[in-house]
C-alpha positions as CSV (number, residue, x, y, z in Angstrom):
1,X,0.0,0.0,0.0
2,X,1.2,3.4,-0.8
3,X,1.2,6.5,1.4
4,X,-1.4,8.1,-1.0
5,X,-4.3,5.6,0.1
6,X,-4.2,6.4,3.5
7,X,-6.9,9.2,4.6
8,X,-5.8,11.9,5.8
9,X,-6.2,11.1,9.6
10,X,-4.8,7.9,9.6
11,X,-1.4,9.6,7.7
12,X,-1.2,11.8,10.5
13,X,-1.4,9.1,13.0
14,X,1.6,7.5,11.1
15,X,3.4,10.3,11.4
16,X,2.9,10.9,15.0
17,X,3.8,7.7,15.9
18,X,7.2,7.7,13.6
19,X,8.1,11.1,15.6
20,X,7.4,9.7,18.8
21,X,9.4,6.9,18.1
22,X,12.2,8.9,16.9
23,X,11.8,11.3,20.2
24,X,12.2,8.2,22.4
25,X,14.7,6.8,20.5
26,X,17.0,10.5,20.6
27,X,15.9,10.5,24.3
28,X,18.1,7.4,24.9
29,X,20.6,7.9,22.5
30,X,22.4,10.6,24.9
31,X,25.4,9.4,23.7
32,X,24.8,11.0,20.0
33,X,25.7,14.3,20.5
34,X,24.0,17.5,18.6
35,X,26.6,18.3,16.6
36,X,26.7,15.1,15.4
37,X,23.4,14.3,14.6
38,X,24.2,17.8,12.2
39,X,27.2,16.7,10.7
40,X,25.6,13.4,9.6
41,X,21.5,14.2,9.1
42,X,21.6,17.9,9.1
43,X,18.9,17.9,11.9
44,X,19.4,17.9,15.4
45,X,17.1,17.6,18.5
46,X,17.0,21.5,17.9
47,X,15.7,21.5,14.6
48,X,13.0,18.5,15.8
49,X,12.0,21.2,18.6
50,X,11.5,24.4,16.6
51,X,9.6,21.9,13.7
52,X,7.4,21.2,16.5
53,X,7.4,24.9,17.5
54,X,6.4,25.9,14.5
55,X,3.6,23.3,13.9
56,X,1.8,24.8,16.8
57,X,2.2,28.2,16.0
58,X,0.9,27.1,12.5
59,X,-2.1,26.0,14.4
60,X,-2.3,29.3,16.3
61,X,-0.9,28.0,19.4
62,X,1.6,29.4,21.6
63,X,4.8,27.4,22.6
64,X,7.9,28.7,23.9
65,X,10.9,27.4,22.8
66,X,12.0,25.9,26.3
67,X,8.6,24.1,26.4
68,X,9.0,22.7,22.9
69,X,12.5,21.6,23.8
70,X,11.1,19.7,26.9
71,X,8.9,17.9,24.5
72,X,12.3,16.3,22.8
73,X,14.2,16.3,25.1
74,X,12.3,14.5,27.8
75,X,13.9,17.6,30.3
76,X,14.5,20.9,30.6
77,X,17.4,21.7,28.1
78,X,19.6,23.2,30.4
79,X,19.4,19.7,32.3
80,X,19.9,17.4,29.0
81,X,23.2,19.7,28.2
82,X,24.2,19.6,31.7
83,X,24.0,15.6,31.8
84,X,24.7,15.1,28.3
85,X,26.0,17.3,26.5
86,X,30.1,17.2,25.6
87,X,32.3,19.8,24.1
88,X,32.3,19.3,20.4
89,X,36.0,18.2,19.2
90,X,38.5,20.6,16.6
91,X,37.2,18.1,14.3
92,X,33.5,17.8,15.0
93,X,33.8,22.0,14.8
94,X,35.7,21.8,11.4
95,X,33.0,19.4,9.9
96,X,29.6,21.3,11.1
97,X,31.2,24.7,9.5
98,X,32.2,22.8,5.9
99,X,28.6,21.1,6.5
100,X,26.6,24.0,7.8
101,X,28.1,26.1,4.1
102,X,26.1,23.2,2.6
103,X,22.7,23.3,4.2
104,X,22.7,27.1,3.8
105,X,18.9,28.3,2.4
């Protein structure tokens, strides 16, 4: 079955469950650091967090950028960097500037 015989509502559900999924999965994944996730995907938890910002604003609803971070992060941010978060190496630094020249709009 392809994507375009689903209705509309049960697409959605798809979708949602996929994200969830990929929130938990992130969510124990501490060990994959942001930068990372950039150098490789060109997303990071970050990016998933202001897409989901931005989805609720689309639907006229107000969330904050901490909040929406909670949401992926399973934490406050400041907590998740705190517990998680490393310093980025010379060479994780030198391959997120040649990467981020890439995924320039």
């Amino acid at each position: 079955m392809s994507i375009e015989k689903f209705d509309d509502a049960t697409r959605t559900e798809l979708e949602a469950a996929a994200f969830r999924k990929l929130v938990v999965h992130l969510r124990e994944r501490t060990d994959v650091q942001n930068i990372d996730l950039m150098n490789l995907a060109g997303f990071c938890r970050n990016c998933l967090s202001n897409w989901y910002q931005e989805a609720a604003s689309a639907k006229g609803m107000a969330l904050d950028k901490a909040a929406a971070r909670e949401i992926v992060y399973g934490m406050p941010y400041a907590e998740w960097q705190a517990r998680f978060q490393k310093e980025a190496s010379a060479e994780q630094k030198a391959k997120f500037a040649e990467a981020s020249k890439a995924h320039r709009h």
